[in-house]
Each structure stands twice: as C-alpha cells, then as structure tokens.
C-alpha positions as CSV (number, residue, x, y, z in Angstrom):
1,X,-19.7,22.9,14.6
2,X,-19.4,20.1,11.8
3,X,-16.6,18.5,10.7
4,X,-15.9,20.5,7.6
5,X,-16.1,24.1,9.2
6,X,-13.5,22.6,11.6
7,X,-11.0,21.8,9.0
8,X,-11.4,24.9,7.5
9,X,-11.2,26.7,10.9
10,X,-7.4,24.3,11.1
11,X,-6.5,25.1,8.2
12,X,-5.4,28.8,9.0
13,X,-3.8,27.6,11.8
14,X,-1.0,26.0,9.3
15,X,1.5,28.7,7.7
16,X,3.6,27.7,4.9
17,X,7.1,28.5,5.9
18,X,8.5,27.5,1.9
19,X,7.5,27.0,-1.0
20,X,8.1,25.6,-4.7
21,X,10.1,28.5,-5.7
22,X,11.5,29.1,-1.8
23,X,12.5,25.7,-1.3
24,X,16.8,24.9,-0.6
25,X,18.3,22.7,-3.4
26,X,21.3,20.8,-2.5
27,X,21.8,18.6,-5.5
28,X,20.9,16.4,-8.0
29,X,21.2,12.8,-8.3
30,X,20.8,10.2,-11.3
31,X,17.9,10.9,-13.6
32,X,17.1,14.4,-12.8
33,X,15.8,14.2,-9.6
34,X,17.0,17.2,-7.2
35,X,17.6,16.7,-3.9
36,X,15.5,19.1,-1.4
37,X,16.7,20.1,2.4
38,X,14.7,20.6,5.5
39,X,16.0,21.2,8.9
40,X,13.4,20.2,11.7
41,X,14.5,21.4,15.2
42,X,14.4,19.1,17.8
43,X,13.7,21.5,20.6
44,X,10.7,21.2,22.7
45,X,10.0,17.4,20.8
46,X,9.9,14.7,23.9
47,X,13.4,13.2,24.4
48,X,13.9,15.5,21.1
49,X,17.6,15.6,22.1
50,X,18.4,11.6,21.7
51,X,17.0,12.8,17.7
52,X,19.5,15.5,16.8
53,X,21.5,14.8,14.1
54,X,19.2,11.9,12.2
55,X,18.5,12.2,8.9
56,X,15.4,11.0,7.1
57,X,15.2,10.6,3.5
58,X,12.1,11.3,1.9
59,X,10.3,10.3,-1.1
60,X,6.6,9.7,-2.7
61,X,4.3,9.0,-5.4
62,X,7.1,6.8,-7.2
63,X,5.2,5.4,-10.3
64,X,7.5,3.4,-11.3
65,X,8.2,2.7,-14.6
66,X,11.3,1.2,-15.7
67,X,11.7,2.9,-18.7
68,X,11.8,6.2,-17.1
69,X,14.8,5.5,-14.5
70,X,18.4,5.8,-15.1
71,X,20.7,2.6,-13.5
72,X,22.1,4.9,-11.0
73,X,19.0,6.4,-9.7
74,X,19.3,3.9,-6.5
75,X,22.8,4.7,-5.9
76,X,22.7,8.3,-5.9
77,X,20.3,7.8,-3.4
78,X,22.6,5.3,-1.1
79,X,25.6,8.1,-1.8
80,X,23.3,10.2,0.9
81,X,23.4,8.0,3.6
82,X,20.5,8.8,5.2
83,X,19.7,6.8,8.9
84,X,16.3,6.6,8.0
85,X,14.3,6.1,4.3
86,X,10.6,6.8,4.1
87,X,8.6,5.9,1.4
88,X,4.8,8.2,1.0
89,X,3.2,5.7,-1.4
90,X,2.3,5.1,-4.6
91,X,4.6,2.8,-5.6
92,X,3.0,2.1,-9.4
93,X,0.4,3.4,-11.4
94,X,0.5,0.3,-13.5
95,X,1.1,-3.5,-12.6
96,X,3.5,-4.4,-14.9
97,X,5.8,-2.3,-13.3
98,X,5.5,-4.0,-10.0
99,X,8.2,-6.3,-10.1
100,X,10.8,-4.1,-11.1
101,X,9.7,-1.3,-8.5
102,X,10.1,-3.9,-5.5
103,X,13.9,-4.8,-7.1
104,X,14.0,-0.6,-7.1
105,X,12.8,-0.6,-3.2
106,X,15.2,-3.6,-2.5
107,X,18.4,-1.6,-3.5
108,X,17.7,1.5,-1.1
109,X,19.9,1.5,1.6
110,X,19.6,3.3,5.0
111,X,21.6,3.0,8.1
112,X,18.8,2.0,10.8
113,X,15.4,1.4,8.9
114,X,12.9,2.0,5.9
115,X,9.2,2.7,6.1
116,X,6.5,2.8,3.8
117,X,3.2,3.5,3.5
118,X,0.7,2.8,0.9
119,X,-1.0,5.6,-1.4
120,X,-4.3,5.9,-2.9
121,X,-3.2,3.8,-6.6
122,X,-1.5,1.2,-4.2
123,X,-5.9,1.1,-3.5
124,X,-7.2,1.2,-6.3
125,X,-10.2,-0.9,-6.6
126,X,-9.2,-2.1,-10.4
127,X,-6.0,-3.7,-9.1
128,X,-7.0,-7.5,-8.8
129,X,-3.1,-8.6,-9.0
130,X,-1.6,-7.3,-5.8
131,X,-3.4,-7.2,-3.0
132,X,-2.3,-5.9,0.8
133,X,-0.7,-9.5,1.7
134,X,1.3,-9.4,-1.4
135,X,2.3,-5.7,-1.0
136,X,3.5,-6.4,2.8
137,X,5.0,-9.7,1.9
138,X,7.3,-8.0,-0.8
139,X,8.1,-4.6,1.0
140,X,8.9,-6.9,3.7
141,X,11.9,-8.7,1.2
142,X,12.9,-5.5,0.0
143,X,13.7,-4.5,4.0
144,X,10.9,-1.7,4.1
145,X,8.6,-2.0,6.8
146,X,5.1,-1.1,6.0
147,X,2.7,0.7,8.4
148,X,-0.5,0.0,7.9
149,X,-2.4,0.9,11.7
150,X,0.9,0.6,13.2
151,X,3.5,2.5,15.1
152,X,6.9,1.5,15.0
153,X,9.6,3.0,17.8
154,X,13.4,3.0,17.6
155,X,16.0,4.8,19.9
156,X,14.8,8.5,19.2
157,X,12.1,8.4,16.7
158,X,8.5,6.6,16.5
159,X,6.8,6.7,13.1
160,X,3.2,6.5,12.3
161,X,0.2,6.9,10.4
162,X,-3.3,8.3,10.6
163,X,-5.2,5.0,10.9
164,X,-3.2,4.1,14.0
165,X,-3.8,7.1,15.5
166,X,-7.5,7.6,14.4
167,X,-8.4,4.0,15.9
168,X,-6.1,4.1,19.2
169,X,-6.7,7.8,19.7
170,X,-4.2,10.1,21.5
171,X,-2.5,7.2,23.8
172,X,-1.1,5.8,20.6
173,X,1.0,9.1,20.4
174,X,1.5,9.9,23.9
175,X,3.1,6.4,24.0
176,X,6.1,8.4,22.2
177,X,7.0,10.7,24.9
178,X,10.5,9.6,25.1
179,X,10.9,10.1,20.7
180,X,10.4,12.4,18.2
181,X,7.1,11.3,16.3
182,X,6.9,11.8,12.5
183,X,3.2,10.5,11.0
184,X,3.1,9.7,7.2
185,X,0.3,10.2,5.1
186,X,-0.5,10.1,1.4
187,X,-1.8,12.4,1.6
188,X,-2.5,15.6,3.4
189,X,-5.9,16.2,3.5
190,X,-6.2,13.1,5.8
191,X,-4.6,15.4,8.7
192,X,-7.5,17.7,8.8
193,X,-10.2,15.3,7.7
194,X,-9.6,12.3,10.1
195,X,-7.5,13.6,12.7
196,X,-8.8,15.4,16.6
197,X,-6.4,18.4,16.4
198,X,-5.1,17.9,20.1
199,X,-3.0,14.9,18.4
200,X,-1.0,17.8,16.9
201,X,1.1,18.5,20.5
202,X,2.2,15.0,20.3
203,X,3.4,14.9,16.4
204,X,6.3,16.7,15.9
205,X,6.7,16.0,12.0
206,X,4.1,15.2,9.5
207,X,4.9,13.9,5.9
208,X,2.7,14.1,3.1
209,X,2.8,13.5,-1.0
210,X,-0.2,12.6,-3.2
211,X,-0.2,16.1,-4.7
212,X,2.8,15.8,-7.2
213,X,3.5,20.1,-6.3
214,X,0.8,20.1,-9.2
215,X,3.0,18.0,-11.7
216,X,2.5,20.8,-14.1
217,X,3.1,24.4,-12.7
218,X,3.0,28.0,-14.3
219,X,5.0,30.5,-13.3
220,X,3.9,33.0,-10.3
221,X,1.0,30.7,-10.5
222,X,2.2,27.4,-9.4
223,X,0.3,24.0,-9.5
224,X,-3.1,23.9,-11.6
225,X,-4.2,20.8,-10.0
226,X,-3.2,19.4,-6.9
227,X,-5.8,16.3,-6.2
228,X,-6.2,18.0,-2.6
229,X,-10.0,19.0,-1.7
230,X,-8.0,22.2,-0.1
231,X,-6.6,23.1,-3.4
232,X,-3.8,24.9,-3.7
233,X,-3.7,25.5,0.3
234,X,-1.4,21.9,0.4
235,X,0.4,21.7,-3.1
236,X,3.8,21.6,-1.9
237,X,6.1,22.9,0.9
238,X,6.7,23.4,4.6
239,X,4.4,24.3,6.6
240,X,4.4,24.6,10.7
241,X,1.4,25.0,12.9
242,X,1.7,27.7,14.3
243,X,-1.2,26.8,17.3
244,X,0.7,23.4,18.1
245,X,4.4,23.7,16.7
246,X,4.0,20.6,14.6
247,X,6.0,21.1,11.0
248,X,4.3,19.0,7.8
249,X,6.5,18.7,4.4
250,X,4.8,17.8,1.3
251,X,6.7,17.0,-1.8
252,X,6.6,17.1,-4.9
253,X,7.3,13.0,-5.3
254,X,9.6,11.2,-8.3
255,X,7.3,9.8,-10.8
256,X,4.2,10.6,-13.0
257,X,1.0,9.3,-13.5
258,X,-1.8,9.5,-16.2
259,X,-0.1,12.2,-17.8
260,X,3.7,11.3,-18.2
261,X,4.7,14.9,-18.1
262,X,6.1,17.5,-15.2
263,X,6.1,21.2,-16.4
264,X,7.9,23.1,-13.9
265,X,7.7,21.0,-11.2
266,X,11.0,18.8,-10.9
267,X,10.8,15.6,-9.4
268,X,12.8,15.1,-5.8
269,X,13.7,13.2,-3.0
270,X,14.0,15.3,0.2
271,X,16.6,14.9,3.0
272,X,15.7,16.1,6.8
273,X,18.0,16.6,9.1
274,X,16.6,16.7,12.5
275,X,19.0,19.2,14.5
C-alpha cells in the first residue's frame, strides 16, 4: 500500500468530536480574541495522574502586526494563568514586524514553561533577515523554548514535535512513559504524512494551527480554504482517534495573513485543562 492510500485509510480513524460552531467559549480577552476550552482526560496517559489539573495555553499563526493589537492583549492573556504556554508558529508574515512580536512573546507569562514551534512563513525561502539561529536566539530572550527535533520533559508532561519523532522513531516517545506527551505541529497534515501510526498509542495530545479555521467561513458551510491537502477534513476542532485514543485540537490561531480579513471565523487562544 503507498503512502498516500495510508493517510487516507488514517484519516477515518480520526472523529471530530467539535467543531467551529460546537466549540465552548469562555471569554474574551483584549482585542477580540475569545478564549476557547478543552478538557483532555488524563486517564489511561502514562503517569497521566502526576498531569491532572495543568493547564496549557494555546495559541498559533500569530502574524503579528503591531498595528492590529490592543496594549492589553498580553495581559489578558497572563490574567489566565496558564502552567504551560504553547506557541503553533507563525510568528510574522512580514519582517518588519519581527521586533515587536519577540517584545509581544517576551511579555507572556506562564507558571512552569513556554514552547514554540516554528510554522511554514517562519520558512519561508524569501526571508533572508531571520534565519533559525536568530529565531532560537530571540525566543530563547523572550523565555520560550523552541523545539526544533527535540523533546523537552518536565514533572508530568513531555512535549514534542514530528521531526523528533520521525528521526528517533518510536523510543523518542516511549521515553515518556512516566508523562503525558503532547506533539506540536503547524500543521496537521504532517501527522498523517510523516508519522508511523503506532506513534499514536504513545501521544496523548496533538496540537495543530496552520489552517486559520478557514479565516473566512460561510455559514452551515464553514471554512472555504483551509491550506490543508485534506481539505476541510482538518479545518478546525477536536478530534480523537478513535483506533488509538490520542485527541488533536486545531485552532483557529490570532492573526491574519495575505488577506487581512476573518469573516466568521474569530480569532482565539485556547485553554486545556488536563483533568
């Protein structure tokens, strides 16, 4: 069997548990942004029980641009207190922006850690001013630590990222058996396209962005173009597989890019609370 009928073989083994119009709103915070809850159970995770009661704040495709962001945007954020802050990627669409996005990174707070990955327009080939170094040398000042083929472990929870797994294989996630394992990717597709399935077992938690829930959205319709080679199977949600028991949330993300516009499709951050 190739590669591609294997994805599409996984990708009925994924149910989408919410959606756009299912999902559970808690709030707003500075500049419009709601606030969107998830609870992951911790039951049947490895030492799932030292996790119960953590909460991750979640949020991607950023795009800065100063002009666009209130003062208190990063404040109504800290007033959540999350333990954990994870960052999806996609920091910028354009470079001038840079500067002020790392002072935007820098005032995030979170109890125990922040993590970040890099997105496909932190990539792109036309960017000649930042490069990797400069990107891990500034999330680095601004306290997030970036994974880029790594894994990083704390008490209860390990976090890491397709390219870790895809070059160390399963025993980079079977190193985890004492924590609750979250991977972050950009973006979805990479689960089904890079990924052995039998690294699902050992990933309790998968979090994805990259599709902006469509960034413009018609009613009973939803998302008209979601940059995902699945289409509309990944525009936004929770989804669990239901072969494996590993959950994946893809949100919506915060900014904008080419087009400066949402229709529909508010931008969020999104709080987990593993119980």
């Amino acid at each position: 069997m190739s590669r591609t009928s294997a994805n599409y073989r996984q990708i009925f083994s994924w149910n989408k548990i919410s959606g756009y119009d299912s999902r559970k709103i808690i709030g707003e915070i500075a500049g419009g942004i709601k606030v969107t809850e998830y609870s992951i159970p911790s039951n049947g995770a490895p030492g799932g029980e030292n996790s119960q009661n953590t909460k991750i704040l979640f949020f991607s495709d950023l795009h800065y641009d100063s002009s666009l962001f209130e003062n208190g945007t990063s404040d109504s954020i800290n007033a959540l207190e999350p333990d954990f802050i994870v960052f999806g990627g996609d920091l910028i669409t354009f470079s001038c922006h840079y500067p002020s996005a790392i002072k935007f990174m820098q005032s995030l707070k979170a109890k125990i850690a922040k993590i970040s990955v890099l997105g496909n327009w932190d990539y792109r080939k036309n960017r000649k001013i930042i490069h990797f170094n400069q990107f891990a040398h500034d999330y680095s000042n601004a306290g997030f630590k970036l994974l880029s083929n790594d894994i990083l472990h704390f008490a209860n929870i390990s976090f890491t990222d397709p390219a870790y797994i895809l070059k160390a294989g399963n025993d980079s996630i079977i190193d985890t058996e004492h924590s609750f394992t979250i991977v972050v990717s950009h973006i979805a597709d990479r689960i089904l396209d890079r990924l052995p399935e039998d690294i699902l077992p050992y990933a309790q938690l998968i979090l994805s962005g990259h599709t902006h829930g469509g960034q413009i959205r018609l009613p009973f319709f939803g998302a008209l173009k979601t940059s995902s080679k699945y289409w509309k199977f990944f525009e936004y949600g929770h989804y669990f597989n239901k072969k494996y028991g590993t959950s994946m949330i893809v949100t919506s993300g915060i900014g904008t890019n080419w087009i400066p516009i949402r229709c529909f499709c508010d931008p969020e951050v999104v709080m987990i609370n593993i119980t």
